[in-house]
Backbone bond lengths (Angstrom), bond angles and torsions (degrees), N, CA, C in turn:
res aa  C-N    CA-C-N  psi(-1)  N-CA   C-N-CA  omega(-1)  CA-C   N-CA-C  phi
1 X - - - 1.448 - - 1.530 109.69 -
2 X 1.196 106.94 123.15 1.801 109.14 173.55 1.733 121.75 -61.57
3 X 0.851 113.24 125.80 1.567 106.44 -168.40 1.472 123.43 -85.39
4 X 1.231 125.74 118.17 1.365 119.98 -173.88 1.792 124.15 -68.36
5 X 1.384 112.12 172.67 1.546 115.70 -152.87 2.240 85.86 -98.50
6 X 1.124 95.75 127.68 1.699 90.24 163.08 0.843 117.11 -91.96
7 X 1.769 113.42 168.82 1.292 125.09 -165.86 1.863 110.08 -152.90
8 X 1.049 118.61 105.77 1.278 120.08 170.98 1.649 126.95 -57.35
9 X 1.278 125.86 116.75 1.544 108.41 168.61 1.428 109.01 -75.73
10 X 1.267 112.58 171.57 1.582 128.57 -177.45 1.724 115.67 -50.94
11 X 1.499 96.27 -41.96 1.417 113.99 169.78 1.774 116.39 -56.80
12 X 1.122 110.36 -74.64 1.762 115.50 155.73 0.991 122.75 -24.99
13 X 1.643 116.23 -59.87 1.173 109.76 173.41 1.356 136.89 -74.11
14 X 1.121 123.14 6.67 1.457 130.35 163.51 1.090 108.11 -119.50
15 X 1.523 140.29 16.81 1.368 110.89 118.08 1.457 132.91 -89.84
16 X 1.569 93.43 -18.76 1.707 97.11 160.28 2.016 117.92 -44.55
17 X 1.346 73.67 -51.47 1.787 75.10 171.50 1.371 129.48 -50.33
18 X 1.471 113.99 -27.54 1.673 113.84 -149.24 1.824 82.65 -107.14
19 X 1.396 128.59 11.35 1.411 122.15 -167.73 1.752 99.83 -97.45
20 X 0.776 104.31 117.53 1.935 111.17 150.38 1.670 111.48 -9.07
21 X 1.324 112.73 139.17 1.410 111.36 166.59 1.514 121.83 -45.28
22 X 1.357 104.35 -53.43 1.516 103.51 -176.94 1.519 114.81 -74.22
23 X 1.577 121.77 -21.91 1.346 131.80 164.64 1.706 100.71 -49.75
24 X 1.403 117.42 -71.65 1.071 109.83 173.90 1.460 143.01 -48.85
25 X 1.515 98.12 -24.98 1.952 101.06 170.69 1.337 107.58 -69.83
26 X 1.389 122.09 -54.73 1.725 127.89 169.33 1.500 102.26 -38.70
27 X 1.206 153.60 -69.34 1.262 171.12 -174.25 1.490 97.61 -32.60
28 X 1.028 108.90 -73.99 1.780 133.19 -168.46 1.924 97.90 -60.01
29 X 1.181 81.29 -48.47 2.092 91.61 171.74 0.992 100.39 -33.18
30 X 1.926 104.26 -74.14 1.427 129.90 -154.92 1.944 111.63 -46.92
31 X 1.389 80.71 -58.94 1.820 91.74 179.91 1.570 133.86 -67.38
32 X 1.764 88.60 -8.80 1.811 95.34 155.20 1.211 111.41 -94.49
33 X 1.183 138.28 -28.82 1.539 124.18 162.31 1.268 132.40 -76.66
34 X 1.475 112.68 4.98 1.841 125.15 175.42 2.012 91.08 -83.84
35 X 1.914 98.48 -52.63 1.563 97.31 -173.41 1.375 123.34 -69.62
36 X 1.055 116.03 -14.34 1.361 127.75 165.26 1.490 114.29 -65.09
37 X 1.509 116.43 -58.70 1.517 123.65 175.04 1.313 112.47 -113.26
38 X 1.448 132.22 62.76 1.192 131.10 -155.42 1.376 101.51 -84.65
39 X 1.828 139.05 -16.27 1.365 103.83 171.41 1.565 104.48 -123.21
40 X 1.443 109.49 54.95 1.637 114.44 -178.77 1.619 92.74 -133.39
41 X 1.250 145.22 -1.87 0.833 131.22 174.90 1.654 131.58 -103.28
42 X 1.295 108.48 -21.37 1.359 108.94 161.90 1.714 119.13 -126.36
43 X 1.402 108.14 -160.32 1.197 117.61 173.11 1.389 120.94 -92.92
44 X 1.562 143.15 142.13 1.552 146.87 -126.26 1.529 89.85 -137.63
45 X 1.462 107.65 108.33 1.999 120.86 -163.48 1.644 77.96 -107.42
46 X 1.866 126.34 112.60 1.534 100.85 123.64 1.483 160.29 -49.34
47 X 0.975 140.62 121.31 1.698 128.26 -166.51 1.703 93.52 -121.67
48 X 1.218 81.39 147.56 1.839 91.46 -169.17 1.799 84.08 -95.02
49 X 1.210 83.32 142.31 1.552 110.58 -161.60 1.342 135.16 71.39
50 X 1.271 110.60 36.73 1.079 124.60 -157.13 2.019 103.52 -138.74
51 X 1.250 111.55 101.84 1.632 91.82 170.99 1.327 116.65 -81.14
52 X 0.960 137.53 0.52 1.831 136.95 -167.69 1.667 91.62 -130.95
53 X 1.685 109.07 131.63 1.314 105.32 158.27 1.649 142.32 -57.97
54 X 1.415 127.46 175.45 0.918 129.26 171.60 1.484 111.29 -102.67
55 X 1.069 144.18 124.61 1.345 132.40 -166.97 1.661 97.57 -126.41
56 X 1.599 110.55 145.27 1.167 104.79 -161.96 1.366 99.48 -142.61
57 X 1.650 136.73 161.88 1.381 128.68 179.05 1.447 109.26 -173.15
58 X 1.134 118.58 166.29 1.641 128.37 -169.73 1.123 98.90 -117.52
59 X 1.613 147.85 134.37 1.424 150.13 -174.74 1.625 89.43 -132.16
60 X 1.278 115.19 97.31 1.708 92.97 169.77 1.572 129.80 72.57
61 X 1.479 94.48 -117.20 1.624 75.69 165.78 1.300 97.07 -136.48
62 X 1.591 134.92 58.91 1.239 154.49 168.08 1.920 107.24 -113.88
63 X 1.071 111.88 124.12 1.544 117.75 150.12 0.996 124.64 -105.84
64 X 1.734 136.90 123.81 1.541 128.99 -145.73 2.076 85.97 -140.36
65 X 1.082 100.56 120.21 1.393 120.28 147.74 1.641 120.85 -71.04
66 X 1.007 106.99 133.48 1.877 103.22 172.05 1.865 116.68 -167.05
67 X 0.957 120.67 142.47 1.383 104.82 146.71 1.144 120.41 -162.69
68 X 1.308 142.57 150.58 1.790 158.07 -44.00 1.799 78.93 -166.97
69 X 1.464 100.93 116.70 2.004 107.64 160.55 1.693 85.15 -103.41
70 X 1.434 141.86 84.60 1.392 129.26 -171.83 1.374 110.16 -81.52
71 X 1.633 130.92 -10.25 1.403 130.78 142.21 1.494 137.97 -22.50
72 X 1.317 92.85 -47.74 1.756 109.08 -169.31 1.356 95.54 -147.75
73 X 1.531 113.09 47.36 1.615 122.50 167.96 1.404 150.07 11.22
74 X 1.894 97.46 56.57 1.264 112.91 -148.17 1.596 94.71 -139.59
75 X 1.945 101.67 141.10 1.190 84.16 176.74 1.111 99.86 -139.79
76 X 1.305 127.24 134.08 1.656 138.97 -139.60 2.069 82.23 -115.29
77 X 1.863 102.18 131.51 1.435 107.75 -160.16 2.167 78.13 -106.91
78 X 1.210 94.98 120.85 1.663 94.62 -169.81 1.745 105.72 -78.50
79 X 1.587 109.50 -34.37 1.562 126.58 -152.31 1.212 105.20 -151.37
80 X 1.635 112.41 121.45 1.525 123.38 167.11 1.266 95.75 -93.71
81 X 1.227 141.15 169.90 1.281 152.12 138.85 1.804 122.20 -149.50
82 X 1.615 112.64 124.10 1.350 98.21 169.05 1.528 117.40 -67.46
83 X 1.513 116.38 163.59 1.225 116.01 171.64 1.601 126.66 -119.97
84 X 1.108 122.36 94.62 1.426 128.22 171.78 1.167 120.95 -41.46
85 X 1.020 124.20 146.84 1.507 158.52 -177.89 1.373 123.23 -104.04
């Protein structure tokens, strides 16, 4: 499978920002293996008004919003979230 190019929204990216260096290498990990397998890794949210899903997943202690432009092989990461315990 050809692997698609990621893409941070504004939102992501400022919490991407506010993460630790090594937070961020894990991160960057994470989001080449979502674009690589972008609809095997989470769960597939309809939104009314929406033609392309929202696909969503827990990595650890990451929650990642995303979903798939698979046209022009890009997958835009909508939502970081840490996950509590």
């Amino acid at each position: 499978m050809e692997t698609c190019q990621w893409l941070l929204t504004r939102d992501a990216a400022e919490t991407y920002d506010r993460c630790t260096r090594r937070e961020r290498i894990k991160l960057a990990a994470l989001f080449d293996h979502i674009a690589t397998f972008p609809f095997a890794s989470g769960v597939e949210h309809l939104v009314a008004g929406r033609k392309t899903p929202i696909h969503r997943g827990a990595f650890g202690k990451w929650a990642v919003a995303w979903w798939v432009d698979f046209p022009v092989k890009e997958v835009h990461i909508l939502d970081i979230e840490r996950v509590t315990r």
